[in-house]
N, C-alpha and C positions, 0 to 999 in steps of 0.2 A: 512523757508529759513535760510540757516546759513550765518554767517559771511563771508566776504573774508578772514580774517585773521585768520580763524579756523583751517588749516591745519596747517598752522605754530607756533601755540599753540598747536599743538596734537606732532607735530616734538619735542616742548622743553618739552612737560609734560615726552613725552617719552624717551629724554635723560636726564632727574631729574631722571627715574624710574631708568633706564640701570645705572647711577652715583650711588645712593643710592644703587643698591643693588649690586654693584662691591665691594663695600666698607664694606657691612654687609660679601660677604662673605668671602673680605679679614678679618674683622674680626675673623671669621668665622676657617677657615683654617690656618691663619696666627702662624708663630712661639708662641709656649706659654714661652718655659722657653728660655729666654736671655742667653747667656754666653760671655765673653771677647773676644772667641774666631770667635764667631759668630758677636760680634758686629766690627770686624774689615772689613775696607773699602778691598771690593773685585779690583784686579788689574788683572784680566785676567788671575787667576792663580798663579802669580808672586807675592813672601812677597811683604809687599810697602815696599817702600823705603822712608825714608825724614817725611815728616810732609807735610800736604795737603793743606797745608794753606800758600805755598808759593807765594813771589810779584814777578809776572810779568811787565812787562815793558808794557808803556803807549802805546808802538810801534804796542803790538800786538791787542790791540783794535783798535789805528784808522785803522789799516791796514784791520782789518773785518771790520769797520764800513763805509770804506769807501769804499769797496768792495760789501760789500750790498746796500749802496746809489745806487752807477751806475750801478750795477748790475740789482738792480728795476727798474732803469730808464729808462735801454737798454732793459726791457721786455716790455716796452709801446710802441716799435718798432713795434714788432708782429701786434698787431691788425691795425697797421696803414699800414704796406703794404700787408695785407689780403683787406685792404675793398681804395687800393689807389686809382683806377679808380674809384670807387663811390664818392671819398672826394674832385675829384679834383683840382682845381687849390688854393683852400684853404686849404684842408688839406695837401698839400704841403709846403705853405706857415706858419701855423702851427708846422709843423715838423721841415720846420727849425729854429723857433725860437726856439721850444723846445732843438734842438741838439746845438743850438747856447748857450742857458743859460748851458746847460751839458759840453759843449765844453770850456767854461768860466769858468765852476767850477773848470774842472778838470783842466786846467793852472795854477787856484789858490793854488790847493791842488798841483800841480807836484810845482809850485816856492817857496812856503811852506816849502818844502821840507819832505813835511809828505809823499811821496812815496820813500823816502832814508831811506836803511837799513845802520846803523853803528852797 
């Protein structure tokens, strides 16, 4: 009798194997001889321009970061009005606390003023 947990150690041995040997035949195949010309960062085409290691502004982090928070958040929607008449009169009650603490947040972040572009 085998494990329960056997297939999903047959799943990671099998993605060790498929990882290790992506890797042997990028060795494998890979560039041998370097040149300056080849080590320069690809641009679509286009010389680069500038130096790559330029400071962006803190603006455009939170602005992904807080784009992804609610964005997550508003995916936990889905499955609640897929299964609403099974959850009833609690999972109602639920959901709204859940939009109530999101609805709070984002007050906090819009008074913040972390959703103003200057």
């Amino acid at each position: 009798m085998t494990h329960p947990y056997f297939p999903v150690l047959m799943i990671f041995l099998f993605a060790g194997v498929i990882v290790v040997s992506f890797l042997f035949i990028a060795q494998l195949v890979g560039p041998k001889r370097p040149n300056p010309i080849k080590s320069e960062p690809f641009e679509s085409g286009n010389p680069p321009k500038g130096d790559a290691r330029i400071r962006f502004s803190v603006k455009f982090y939170m602005v992904a970061m807080l784009f992804l928070i609610f964005d997550l958040e508003v995916v936990f929607l889905y499955p609640w009005a897929i299964l609403f008449r099974r959850l009833g009169l609690f999972g109602l009650v639920e959901m709204g606390i859940f939009l109530s603490v999101l609805i709070i947040g984002f007050i906090y972040v819009w008074r913040k003023g972390a959703l103003e572009w200057e």
